[in-house]
N, C-alpha and C positions, 0 to 999 in steps of 0.2 A: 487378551492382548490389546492395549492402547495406542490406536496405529496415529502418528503425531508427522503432519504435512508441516515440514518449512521451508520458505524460501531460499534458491539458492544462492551463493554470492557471500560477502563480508557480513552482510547482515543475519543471514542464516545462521552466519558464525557464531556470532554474538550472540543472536537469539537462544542458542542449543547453549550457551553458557550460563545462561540465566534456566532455563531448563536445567542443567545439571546440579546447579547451586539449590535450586529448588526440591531436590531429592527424587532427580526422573533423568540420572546418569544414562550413558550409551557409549561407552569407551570405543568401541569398533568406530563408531563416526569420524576419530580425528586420524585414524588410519589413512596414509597417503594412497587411494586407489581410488577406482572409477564408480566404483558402487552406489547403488542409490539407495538404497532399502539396508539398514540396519538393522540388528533384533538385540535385545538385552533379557534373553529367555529368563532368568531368575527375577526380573520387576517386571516381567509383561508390557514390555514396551515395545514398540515398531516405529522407527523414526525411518522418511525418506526425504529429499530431498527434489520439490519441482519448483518450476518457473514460478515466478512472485505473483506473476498475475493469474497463474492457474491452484492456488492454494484454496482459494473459496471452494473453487467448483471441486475439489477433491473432498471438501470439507461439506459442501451443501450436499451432496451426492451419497456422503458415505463413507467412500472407501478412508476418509481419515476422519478419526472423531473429534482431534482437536486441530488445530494450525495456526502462523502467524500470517497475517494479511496486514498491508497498508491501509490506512483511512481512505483513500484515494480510490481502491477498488471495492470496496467495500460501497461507497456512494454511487462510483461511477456505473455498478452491476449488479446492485440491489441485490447480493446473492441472501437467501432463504437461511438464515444464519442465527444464532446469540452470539453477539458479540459481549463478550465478559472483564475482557480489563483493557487498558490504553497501558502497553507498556514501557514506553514513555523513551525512546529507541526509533532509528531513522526516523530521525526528525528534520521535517522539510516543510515545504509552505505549496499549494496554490495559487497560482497569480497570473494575473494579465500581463503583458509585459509587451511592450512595441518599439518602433525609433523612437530617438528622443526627440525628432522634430515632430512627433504625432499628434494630433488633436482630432477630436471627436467629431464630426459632421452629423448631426442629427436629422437632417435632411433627408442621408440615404440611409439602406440598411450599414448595418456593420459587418465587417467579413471578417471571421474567427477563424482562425487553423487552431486545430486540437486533436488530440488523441480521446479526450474525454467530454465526449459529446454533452451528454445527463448533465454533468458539472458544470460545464459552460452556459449552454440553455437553461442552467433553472439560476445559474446570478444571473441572466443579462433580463430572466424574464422576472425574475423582483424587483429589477430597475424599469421593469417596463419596456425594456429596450431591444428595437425591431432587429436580430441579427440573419447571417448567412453564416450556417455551420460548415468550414470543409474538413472533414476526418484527413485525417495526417498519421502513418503510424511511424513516423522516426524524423530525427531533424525538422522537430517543428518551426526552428529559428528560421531556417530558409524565407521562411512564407511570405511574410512582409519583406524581405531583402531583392526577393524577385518580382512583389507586387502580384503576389497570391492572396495576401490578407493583409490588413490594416492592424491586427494585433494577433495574438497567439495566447492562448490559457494551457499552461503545463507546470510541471512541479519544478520549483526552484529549490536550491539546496543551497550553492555556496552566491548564484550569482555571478559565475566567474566565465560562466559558457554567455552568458548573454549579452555582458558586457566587451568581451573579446567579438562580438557580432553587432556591437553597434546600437544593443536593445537596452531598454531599463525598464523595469516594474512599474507597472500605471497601478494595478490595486492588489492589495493580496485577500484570497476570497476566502482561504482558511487554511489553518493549519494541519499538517498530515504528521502521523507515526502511526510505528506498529501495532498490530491488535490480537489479543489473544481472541479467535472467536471458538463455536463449537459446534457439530452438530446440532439438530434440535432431540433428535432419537437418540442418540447416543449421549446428551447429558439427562435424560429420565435416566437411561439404565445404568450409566457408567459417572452419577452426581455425584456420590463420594470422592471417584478418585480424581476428578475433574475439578470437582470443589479444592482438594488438597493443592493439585497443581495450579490452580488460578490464584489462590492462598500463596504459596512458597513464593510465586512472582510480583504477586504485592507487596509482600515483605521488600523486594529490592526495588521496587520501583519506589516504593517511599525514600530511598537513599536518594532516589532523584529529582532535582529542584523540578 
């Protein structure tokens, strides 16, 4: 059995279509109910469905041999992983983003609100640049709005949340999508069929600019 972690949400959606197109079907998953764990007993597959940012650790751990993860968590928590394709799917960006009356004081430290600590600290420390990390886990726009931080590093998408807050993008530090990653035990023992389904999803990402 093939047990396959995806994110839940829109993109999980997605993602399980490209899965299926790829020849790793699970028909019970588009059933309207609460369930989280699927089975496709005749292809040996086990699809469930967790939190985006707990797919690694399902995946580093074991209990799923394959899953989709963001570029984002993937950097941000080093999980113990192969990461094997960019599937080229929630596609979003990295970035600094402040007021637009901001400018940089090199004098003092710099005060960052973030959810992704790792991230933040390893750009400001290739720039050399002395900061003050505050973990943030929700509404990181606040921060600079109430004079908690001078800027904020979080994943931008449309840009539409930041701009309706008054903020704009000072850098963007790189760009995020989804990743096919995989255990590291589980592709020695299960290379073939792992190889198949990293194959079937290549095929469709090359349809993608």
């Amino acid at each position: 059995m093939l047990n396959i972690a995806l994110p839940k949400g829109r993109l999980g959606e997605q993602v399980y279509g490209m899965f299926a197109a790829a020849g790793f079907p699970c028909p019970s998953i588009l059933e309207e109910n609460r369930r989280l764990i699927f089975v496709n007993e005749a292809q040996g597959l086990r699809y469930f469905w967790v939190k985006p940012s707990d797919v690694a650790v399902y995946v580093e751990r074991g209990a799923a041999d394959v899953g989709v993860a963001g570029k984002d968590i993937l950097l941000e928590y080093a999980p113990d992983v192969y990461e094997l394709l960019d599937l080229k799917v929630g596609r979003c960006r990295m970035a600094v983003a402040a007021p637009a009356e901001f400018r940089d004081d090199h004098r003092r430290k710099l005060r960052v609100a973030t959810k992704f600590d790792r991230i933040a600290g390893g750009h400001y420390a290739s720039l050399g640049r002395d900061i003050d990390i505050i973990h943030l886990n929700g509404s990181i726009e606040l921060a600079p709005l109430l004079g908690l931080s001078d800027v904020i590093v979080d994943i931008v998408e449309t840009g539409t949340t930041l701009r309706e807050n008054g903020l704009k993008v000072v850098t963007e530090i790189l760009p995020i999508s989804a990743r096919l990653i995989t255990n590291k035990a589980s592709y020695e023992f299960c290379r073939g069929e792992i190889e198949n389904l990293r194959h079937g999803l290549w095929l469709q990402t090359e349809e993608k600019p």
